[in-house]
C-alpha positions as CSV (number, residue, x, y, z in Angstrom):
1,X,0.0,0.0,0.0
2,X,1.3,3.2,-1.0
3,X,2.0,6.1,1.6
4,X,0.5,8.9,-1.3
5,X,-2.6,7.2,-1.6
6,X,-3.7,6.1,2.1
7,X,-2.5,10.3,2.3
8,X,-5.0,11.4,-0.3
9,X,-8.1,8.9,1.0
10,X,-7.2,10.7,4.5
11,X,-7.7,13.9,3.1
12,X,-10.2,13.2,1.1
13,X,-12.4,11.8,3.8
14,X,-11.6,15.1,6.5
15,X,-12.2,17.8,3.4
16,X,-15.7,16.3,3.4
17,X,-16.1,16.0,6.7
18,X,-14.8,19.4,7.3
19,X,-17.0,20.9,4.0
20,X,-15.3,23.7,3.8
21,X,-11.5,23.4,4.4
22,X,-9.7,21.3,2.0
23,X,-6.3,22.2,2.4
24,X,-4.4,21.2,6.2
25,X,-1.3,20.3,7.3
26,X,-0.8,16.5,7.9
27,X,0.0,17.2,11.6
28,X,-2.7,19.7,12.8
29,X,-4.6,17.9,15.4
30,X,-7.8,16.3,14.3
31,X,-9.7,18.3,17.3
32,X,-8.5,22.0,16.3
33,X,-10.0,20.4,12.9
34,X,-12.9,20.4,14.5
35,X,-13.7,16.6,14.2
36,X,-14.8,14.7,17.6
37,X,-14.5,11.1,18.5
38,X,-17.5,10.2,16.6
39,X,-16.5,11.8,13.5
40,X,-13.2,10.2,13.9
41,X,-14.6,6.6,14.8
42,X,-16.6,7.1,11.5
43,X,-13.6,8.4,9.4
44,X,-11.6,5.2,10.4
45,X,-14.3,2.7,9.3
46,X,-15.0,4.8,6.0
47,X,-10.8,4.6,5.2
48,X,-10.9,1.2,6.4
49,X,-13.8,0.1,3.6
50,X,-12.2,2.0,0.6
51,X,-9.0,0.9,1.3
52,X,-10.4,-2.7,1.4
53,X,-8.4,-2.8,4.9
54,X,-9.6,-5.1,8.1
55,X,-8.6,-3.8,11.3
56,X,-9.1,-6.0,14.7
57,X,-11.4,-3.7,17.1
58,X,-8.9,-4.0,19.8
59,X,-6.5,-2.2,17.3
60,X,-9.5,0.3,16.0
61,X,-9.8,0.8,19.7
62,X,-6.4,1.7,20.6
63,X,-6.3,4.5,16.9
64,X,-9.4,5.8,18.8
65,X,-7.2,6.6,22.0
66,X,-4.2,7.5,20.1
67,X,-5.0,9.3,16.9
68,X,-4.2,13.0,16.8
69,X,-3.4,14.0,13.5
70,X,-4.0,13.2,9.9
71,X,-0.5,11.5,10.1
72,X,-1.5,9.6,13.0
73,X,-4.2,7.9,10.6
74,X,-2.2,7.3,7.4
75,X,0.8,5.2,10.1
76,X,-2.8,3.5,11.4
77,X,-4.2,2.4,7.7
78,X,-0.2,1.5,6.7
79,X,0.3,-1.0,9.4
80,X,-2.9,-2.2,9.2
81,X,-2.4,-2.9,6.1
82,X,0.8,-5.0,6.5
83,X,-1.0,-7.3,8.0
């Protein structure tokens, strides 16, 4: 799985969450983006089902706890998808 593209399905999914900012740096914090823990629980399983990627919920659990940034995601969906 390619870094550029799990990047670009990130951003793609938090521009339409976001509706109105489609440009953000990789490491702002998903919060001062304005998205809360639903949001992000949602944006996980959306990435997850486009990028035909199975994550175990204990490991969905712990991105929940630990994801801060946009980065934070795209690391998540990589080494999930090593798996």
């Amino acid at each position: 799985m390619k870094r550029a593209a799990v990047r670009a399905a990130v951003h793609r999914f938090i521009s339409r969450l976001l509706e109105s900012q489609d440009d953000f740096d990789d490491n702002v914090s998903l919060a001062q983006l304005g998205l809360d823990k639903q949001e992000i629980e949602e944006l996980i399983f959306h990435l997850e089902d486009e990028l035909g990627l199975t994550a175990f919920t204990a490991e969905e659990d712990k991105m929940l706890k630990t994801a801060r940034t946009a980065n934070d995601l795209s690391r998540f969906l990589i080494e999930i998808g090593r798996h």
